[in-house]
Every structure is written in structure tokens, then in C-alpha cells.
C-alpha positions in Angstrom: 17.4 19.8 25.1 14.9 22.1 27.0 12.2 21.8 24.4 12.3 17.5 24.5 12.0 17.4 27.9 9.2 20.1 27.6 7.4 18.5 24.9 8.1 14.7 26.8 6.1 16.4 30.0 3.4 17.7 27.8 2.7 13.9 26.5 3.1 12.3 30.0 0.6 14.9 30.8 -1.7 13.8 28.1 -1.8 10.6 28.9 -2.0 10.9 32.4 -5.2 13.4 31.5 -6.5 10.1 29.0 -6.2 8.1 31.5 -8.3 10.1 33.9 -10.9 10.7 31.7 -11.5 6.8 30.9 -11.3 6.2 34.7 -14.1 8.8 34.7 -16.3 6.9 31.7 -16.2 3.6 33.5 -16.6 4.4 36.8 -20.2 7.1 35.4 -21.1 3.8 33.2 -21.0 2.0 36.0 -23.4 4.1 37.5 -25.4 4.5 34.5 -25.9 0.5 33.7 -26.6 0.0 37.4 -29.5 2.2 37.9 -32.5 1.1 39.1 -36.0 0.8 37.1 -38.2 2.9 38.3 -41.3 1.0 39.1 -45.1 2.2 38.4 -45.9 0.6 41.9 -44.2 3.2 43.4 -46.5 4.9 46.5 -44.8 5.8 49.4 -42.9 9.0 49.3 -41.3 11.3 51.7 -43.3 15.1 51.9 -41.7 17.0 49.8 -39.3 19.9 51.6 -41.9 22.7 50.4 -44.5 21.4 52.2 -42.6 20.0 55.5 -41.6 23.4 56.3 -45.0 24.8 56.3 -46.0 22.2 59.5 -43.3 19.3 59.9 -45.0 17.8 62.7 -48.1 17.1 60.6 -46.0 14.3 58.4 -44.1 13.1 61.4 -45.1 10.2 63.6 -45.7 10.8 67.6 -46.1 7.1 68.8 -45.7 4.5 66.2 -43.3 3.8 62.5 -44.8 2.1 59.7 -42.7 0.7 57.4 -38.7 1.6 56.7 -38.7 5.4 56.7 -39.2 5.9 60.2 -37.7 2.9 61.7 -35.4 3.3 64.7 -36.0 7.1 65.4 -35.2 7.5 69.4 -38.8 9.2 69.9 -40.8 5.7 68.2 -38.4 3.1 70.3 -40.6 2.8 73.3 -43.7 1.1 71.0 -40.8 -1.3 69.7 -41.6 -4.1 72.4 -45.4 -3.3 72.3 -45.1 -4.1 68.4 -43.3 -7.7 68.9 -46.0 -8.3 71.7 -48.7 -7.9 69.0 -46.7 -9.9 66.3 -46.6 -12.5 69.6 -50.6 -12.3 69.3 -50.9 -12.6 65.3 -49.1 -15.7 65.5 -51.7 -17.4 67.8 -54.8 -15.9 65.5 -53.3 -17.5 62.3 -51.8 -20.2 63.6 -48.8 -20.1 61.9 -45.3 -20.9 62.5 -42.8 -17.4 62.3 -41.3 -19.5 59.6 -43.8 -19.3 57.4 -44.4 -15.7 58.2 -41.0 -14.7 57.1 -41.5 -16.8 54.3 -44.4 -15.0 53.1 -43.2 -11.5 53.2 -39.6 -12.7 52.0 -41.3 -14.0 48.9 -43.1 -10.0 48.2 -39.9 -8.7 49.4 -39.2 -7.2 45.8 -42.8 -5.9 45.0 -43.0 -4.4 48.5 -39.4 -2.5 48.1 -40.9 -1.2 44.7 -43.8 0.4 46.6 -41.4 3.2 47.8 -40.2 6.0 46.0 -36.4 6.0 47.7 -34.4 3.0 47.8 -34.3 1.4 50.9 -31.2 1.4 53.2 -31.9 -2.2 54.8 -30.7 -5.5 54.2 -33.0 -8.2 53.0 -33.1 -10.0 56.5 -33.7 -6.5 58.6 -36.3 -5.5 55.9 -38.2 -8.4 55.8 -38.5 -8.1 59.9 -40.0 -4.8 59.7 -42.5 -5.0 57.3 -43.6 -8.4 59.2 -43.3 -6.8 62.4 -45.5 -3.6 61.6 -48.1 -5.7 59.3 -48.8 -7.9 61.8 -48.9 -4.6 64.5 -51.5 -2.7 61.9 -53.7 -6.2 61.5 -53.8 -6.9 65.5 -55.0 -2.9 66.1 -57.7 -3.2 63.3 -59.1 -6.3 64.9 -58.7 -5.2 68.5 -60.5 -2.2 68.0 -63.5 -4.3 66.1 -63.4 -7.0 68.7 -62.9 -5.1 72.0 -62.9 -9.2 73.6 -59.4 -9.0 71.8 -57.6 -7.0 74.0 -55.6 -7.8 77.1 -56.4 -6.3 80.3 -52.6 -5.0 80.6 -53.1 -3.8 76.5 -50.6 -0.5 76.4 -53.0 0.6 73.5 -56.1 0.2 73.9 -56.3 0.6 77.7 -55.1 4.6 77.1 -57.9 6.4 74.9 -54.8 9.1 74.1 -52.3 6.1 72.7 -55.1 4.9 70.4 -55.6 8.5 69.0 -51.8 8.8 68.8 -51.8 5.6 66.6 -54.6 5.8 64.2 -53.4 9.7 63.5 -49.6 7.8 62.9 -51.4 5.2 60.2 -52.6 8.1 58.2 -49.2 9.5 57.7 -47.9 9.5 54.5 -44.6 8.9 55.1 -45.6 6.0 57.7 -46.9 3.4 55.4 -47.2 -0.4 54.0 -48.6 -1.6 51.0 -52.3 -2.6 51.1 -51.7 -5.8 49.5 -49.2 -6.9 52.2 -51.6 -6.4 55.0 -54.7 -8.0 52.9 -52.5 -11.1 52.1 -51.4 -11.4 55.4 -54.9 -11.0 56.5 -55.7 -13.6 55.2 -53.5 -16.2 57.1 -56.1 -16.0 59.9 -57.7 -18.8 60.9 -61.0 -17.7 63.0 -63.8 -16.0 61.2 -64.1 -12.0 61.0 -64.9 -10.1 58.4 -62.7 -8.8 55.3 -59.7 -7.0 55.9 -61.2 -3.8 54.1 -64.3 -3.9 56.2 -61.5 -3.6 59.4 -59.7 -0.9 57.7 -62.8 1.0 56.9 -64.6 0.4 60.1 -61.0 2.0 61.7 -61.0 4.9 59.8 -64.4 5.8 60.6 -63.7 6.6 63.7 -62.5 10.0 62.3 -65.1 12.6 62.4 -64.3 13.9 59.0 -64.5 10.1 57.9 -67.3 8.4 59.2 -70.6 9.8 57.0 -67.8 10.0 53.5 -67.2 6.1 53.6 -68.9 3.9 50.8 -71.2 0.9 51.7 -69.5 -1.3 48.9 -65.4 -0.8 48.4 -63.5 -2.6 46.4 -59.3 -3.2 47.8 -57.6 -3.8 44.7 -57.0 -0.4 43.7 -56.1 0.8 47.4 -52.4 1.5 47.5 -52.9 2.2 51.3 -54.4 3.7 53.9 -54.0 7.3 52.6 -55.2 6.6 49.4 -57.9 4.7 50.5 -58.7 7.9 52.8 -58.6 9.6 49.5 -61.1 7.1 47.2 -63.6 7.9 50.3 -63.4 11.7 50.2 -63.1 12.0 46.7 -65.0 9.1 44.9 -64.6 10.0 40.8 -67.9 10.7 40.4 -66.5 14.1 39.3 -68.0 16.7 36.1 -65.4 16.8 33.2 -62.4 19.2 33.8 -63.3 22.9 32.7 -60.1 24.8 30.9 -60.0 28.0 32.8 -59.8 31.7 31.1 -56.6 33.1 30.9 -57.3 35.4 33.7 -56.0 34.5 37.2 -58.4 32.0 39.3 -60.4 33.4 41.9 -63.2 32.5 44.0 -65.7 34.9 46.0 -65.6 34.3 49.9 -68.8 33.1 52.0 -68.8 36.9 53.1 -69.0 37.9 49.6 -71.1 35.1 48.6 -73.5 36.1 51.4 -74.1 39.5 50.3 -74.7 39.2 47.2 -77.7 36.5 48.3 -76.5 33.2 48.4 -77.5 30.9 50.6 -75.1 27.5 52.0 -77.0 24.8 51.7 -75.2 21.0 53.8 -75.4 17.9 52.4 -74.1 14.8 53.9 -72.5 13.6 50.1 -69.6 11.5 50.3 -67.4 13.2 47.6 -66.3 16.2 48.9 -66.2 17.7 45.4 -69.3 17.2 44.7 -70.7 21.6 45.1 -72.8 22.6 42.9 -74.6 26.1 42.6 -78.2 26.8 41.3 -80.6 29.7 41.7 -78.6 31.2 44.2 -78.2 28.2 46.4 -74.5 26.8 47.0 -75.0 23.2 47.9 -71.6 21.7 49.9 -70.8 18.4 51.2 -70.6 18.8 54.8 -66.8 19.1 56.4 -66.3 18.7 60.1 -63.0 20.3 61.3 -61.5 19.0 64.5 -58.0 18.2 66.0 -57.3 15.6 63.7 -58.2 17.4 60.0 -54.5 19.5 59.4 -52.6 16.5 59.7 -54.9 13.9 57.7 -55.4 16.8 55.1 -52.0 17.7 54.5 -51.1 14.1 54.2 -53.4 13.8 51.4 -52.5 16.9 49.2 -48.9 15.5 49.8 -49.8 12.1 48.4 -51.7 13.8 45.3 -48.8 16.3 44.7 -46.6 13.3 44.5 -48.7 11.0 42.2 -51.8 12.3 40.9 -52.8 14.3 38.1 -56.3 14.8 38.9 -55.6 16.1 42.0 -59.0 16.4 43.3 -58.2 17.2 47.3 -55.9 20.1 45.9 -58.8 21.5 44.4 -61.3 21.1 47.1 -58.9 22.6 49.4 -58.0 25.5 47.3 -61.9 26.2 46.6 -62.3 26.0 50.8 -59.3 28.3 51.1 -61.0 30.6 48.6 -64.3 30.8 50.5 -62.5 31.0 53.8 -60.5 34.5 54.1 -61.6 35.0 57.8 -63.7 34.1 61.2 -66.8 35.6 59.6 -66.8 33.3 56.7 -66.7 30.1 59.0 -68.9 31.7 60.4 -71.7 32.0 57.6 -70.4 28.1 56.6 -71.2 26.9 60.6 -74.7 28.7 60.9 -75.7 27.0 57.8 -74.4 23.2 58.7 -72.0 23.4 56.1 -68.5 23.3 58.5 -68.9 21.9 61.9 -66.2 23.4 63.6 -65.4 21.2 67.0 -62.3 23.2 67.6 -64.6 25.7 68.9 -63.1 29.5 67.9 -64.3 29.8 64.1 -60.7 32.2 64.0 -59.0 28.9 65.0 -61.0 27.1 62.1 -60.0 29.9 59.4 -56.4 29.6 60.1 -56.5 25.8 59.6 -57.7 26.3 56.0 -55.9 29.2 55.3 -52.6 27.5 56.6 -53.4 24.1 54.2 -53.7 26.9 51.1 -50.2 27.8 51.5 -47.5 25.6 48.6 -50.9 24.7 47.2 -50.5 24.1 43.2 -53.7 24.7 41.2 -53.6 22.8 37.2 -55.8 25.2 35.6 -56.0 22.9 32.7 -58.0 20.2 34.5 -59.6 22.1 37.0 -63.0 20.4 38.1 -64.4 23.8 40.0 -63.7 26.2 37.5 -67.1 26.3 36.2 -68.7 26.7 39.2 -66.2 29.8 40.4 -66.8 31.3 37.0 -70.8 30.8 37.9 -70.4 32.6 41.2 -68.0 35.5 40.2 -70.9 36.4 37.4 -73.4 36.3 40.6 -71.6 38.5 42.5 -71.0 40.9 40.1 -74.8 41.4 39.0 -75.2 44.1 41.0 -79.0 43.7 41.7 -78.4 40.6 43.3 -76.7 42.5 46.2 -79.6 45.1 46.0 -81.9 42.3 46.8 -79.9 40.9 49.5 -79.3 44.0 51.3 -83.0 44.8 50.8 -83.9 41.4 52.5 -81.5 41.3 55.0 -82.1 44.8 56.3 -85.4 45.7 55.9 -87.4 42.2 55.3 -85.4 40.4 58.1 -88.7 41.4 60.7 -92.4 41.9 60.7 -91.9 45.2 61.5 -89.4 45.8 59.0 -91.6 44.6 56.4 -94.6 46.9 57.5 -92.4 50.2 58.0 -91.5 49.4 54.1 -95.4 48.7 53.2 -95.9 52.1 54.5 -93.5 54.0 53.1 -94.7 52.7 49.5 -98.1 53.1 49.9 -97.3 56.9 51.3 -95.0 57.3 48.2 -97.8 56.0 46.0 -100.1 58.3 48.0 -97.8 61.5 47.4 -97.3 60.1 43.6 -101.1 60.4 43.2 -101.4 63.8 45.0 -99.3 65.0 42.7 -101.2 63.6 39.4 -104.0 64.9 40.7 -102.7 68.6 41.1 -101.3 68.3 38.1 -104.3 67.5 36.1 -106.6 70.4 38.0 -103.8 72.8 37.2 -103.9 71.9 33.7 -107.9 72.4 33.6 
């Protein structure tokens, strides 16, 4: 009697165990069958955690959100009203009703919400608000800052210089912002005449001193995903050599301090791809950089956007060459003396810091890497060793007039002594 009861609990138990296990297989097919498709417009991305804990403030917005991830932080509510006020002000440029507004953006809803990588906690009706809300904010800035007769006298923007700094640093954020399309479409609603939307962005963006000699005279929009990639196409126009496969040895890169005493010379050039170094006869020419305030956070912004969607990561790669060539104060300060870094923070220690801090979680493809030819071009230099001969030679000795005739002299007295010394030779052996 002991064993059937035994045996009838093992069999309840079985099937309880079936039962849990097909419980288990819907509810996971469920999840399976209702997964999203991933969508190649994707292009908004939060910084990955590697990189946030290097400088978090440098992804994170002071003043203004753009977009959904953002939206409702405690520290961004006080720009809330100001935001509404400037929506107030698009509706009066294009003329529109809000109706139709809504209806616009409700109508790219779906293509918009595809632009970012996570899915989107809003609903439909609070989501549509924001991206209207901020669109219209981003258009109304553009266009006050173009056309100063724009702004109000009691403007919270635009009538304190720090605000307007605060915001265009926010817009560059990678983490902060709307689809190019969006804002171009919505552009277009309005109904007095200005120029194009992409001439606004552009003539925004030069306002940045690392910007405003690296932007193009002719741009075309439909490839701009937004305003950090279109900060990208100006710094990094593909105008780019093919990618060189790197030796199997580990990738290095002389400094300027190296570079300099082995005889090298910097040479600036104001070239709007920053990629664009080349070396020849002993003369590195290098797109000019100017480092400021503003350069960490619109740098790391861009290596974040690359590391999530690029393959030919071409700001990785001019960063790591820069962080290479920059291993201390002294090497800034070769780069400053010959125009190649103008450093408007001031202390050239201040200036190797910055670089050396946007090296760190840096990841180098050695497989497509567009400056290994000209690092493998410069380690051969530097390891000629009459090349550092000659440069020590100039630097030391030929660097003066008087230098140059104290060396005269003691060649001609060498020669002299040389000759004495033929010359007793040759009566000794008579």
C-alpha cells in the first residue's frame, strides 16, 4: 500500500513538473514571437557604461533634454516652460495650427521611435508631445541665433551668453538627440523666407572653435542622422587613403618629443578632415586642432557615437594617433609653437591631460586602420639613428651665428692639424 501511494506522488509530481515546463514554453514564446525588429535606422544610443565612468558629466545634459532619454530629469525641468514658449513662437513662423503639428509628427511617430536603440517608455500621445516640443525648441534656437531680430527682449536664452553655451554644448550630446529628418521636415512648415535648414544647423555649429574652419561649403542633409553625426561628416570627410593591415607587432606611435629629436618638423594646415596627416621628407603635416572648454565633451560624444555604429571609426583613430603624440606638456608644447594645437585652455599640462584622458576605453581595429602607414613611416625615422645625429647637430650647435662659426673653426683647425700631420709624415719618410 506504501509503494501505490509512493508511485501515485511520483506521477502527480510529473505532471505537475509537465505542466510547469509548458507554462514555461508559452509564456518564453511569447516573448520570442513578440520581439521587436531591430531597425537599420537605429542612431541614438545611450554611452556605453565603459565610457560613462571615465567622465559622466561629459554625456550628460546641464540645461536642456532632447528627445525621450532625458526627459523629466529634476535638474532639465526649469527649461520646460522656456521650451513651450518657443513651440508658442514656431507656431506663429509657420503658421500652422498645433493640429496639424501633432499631426505631422504623429504620422513619423514609428520612423522616429526606430531612430533609437532602446525602446521607448512613453505612450504614443506623451511621445509625440516631446519630439514636437523639442523640434520645434532646436528649429526656434537655430534661427534666433541667425536672425538676432528674432529674439525677444525678455528671451531666457539668448539674453545670457552662459545659457546659450549651456545649450549648443547640450545639442551635441549623444544621448540628447532627434532625428535630422524630423527637424528638416518640420523646417520646412515655415512660411517666411530663410535659408535651408542645414545652412542653420551648420552656421550653429560653427560657432565652436574646433568647428568653424572644418565645415564644408557644399553639404548635403540626407545622410545626416543628427547633429553628432553631422559634427562627425565635417571633421572627418571620407576623403580618407585605403585602410593599411598592421604588422603583428603591437601599434605604436613616436611622441612630438620623440618626433622632434629625431628632426621632424610640425607643419599646420587648416584641412577640414582631421585625418588627413601625412609625413614626407621629415615634415609631419597636421590639420590644425584647437582645444578649448568645449573639445572633451563634443569629442567623447563622437567616439561614443562611432563605437556604437561605425566600422570605420575614423575619430577613434585620430584620437588615438593625438594620444600617441601627446604623452606630456612638452609635446603640446612642440604641437603649439608650430600652429599645429592651439591650446585656449592656456596650461599646455591642462591640454595633455584632455587627450590623454579621451585615450583611455579607446579600441583601435588594426585591420582597418587608416594611420598605420604613416606610424610605421615615422617609427622607421626615428630609429635611423643619423637622423637624430643631424638634429642634435642643428639644434645645438647650428641653432646661432656663433654656433655655426665656433664649429667652422674647429673643422678648419682639425683640417689644419690633419695636414700638419701629413706633412710630418711625409718629411719623416724622406
Amino acid at each position: 500500500m506504501a509503494n501505490a501511494n509512493l508511485a501515485g506522488e511520483e506521477t502527480t509530481s510529473n505532471m505537475d513538473t509537465s505542466v510547469d515546463i509548458k507554462r514555461l514554453i508559452t509564456s518564453m514564446t511569447k516573448k520570442v514571437d513578440n520581439l521587436s525588429t531591430l531597425s537599420p535606422k537605429c542612431c541614438i544610443f545611450r554611452v556605453p557604461k565603459r565610457l560613462q565612468q571615465v567622465n559622466e558629466r561629459a554625456y550628460t545634459p546641464i540645461r536642456v533634454s532632447i528627445g525621450s532619454l532625458h526627459h523629466g530629469k529634476n535638474d532639465l525641468k526649469p527649461m520646460e516652460e522656456h521650451k513651450w514658449r518657443y513651440l508658442k513662437d514656431f507656431l506663429l513662423h509657420s503658421q500652422k495650427s498645433l493640429e496639424d503639428l501633432v499631426k505631422f509628427i504623429k504620422e513619423r511617430e514609428e520612423s522616429i521611435r526606430e531612430c533609437y536603440e532602446e525602446t521607448i517608455i512613453f505612450n504614443s500621445d506623451k511621445f509625440v508631445e516631446i519630439i514636437l516640443v523639442d523640434a520645434a525648441f532646436i528649429i526656434e534656437v537655430l534661427l534666433k541665433y541667425m536672425y538676432s531680430g528674432l529674439i525677444n527682449s525678455s528671451d531666457r536664452i539668448f539674453e545670457k551668453p552662459m545659457m546659450i553655451l549651456d545649450i549648443f554644448q547640450d545639442f551635441l550630446l549623444l544621448e540628447n538627440q532627434l532625428p535630422f529628418f524630423v527637424l528638416e521636415d518640420l523646417f520646412e512648415m515655415l512660411v517666411f523666407e530663410t535659408s535651408t535648414f542645414i545652412v542653420l544647423a551648420t552656421n550653429f555649429l560653427a560657432r565652436s572653435d574646433i568647428l568653424h574652419d572644418k565645415i564644408p561649403n557644399d553639404i548635403a542633409s540626407t545622410r545626416v542622422k543628427h547633429f553628432v553625426d553631422l559634427v562627425r561628416s565635417f571633421l572627418t570627410q571620407r576623403e580618407c587613403s585605403p585602410p593599411y593591415k598592421w604588422r603583428n607587432e603591437p601599434v605604436k606611435s613616436p611622441t612630438a618629443k620623440e618626433l622632434h629629436n629625431a628632426g621632424i618638423k610640425f607643419e599646420a594646415i587648416s584641412n577640414k578632415n582631421l585625418l588627413d596627416i601625412k609625413f614626407m621628407n621629415g615634415v609631419m603635416v597636421i590639420p590644425k586642432l584647437v582645444i578649448d572648454d568645449e573639445t572633451e565633451g563634443l569629442l567623447r560624444n563622437l567616439l561614443a557615437f562611432e563605437r556604437c555604429l561605425y566600422e570605420e571609426c575614423y575619430m577613434t583613430q585620430y584620437m588615438w594617433f593625438l594620444d600617441e603624440l601627446i604623452d606630456s606638456s612638452n609635446d603640446v608644447e612642440y604641437l603649439v609653437e608650430s600652429g599645429v594645437i592651439e591650446n585656449l585652455l592656456g596650461d599646455n599640462n591642462d591640454a595633455s591631460n584632455l587627450i590623454n584622458k579621451l585615450g583611455v576605453e579607446l579600441y583601435l581595429d588594426r585591420e582597418n586602420f587608416y594611420l598605420s602607414k604613416l606610424c610605421e613611416e615615422l617609427n622607421d625615422y626615428c630609429n635611423i639613428p643619423w637622423h637624430k645625429w643631424e638634429a642634435t647637430l642643428r639644434r645645438d650647435y647650428f641653432k646661432t651665428p656663433w654656433g655655426v662659426i665656433s664649429i667652422v673653426a674647429v673643422a678648419i683647425l682639425l683640417s689644419l692639424t690633419f695636414i700638419q700631420a701629413v706633412c710630418s709624415i711625409l718629411s719623416i719618410s724622406k
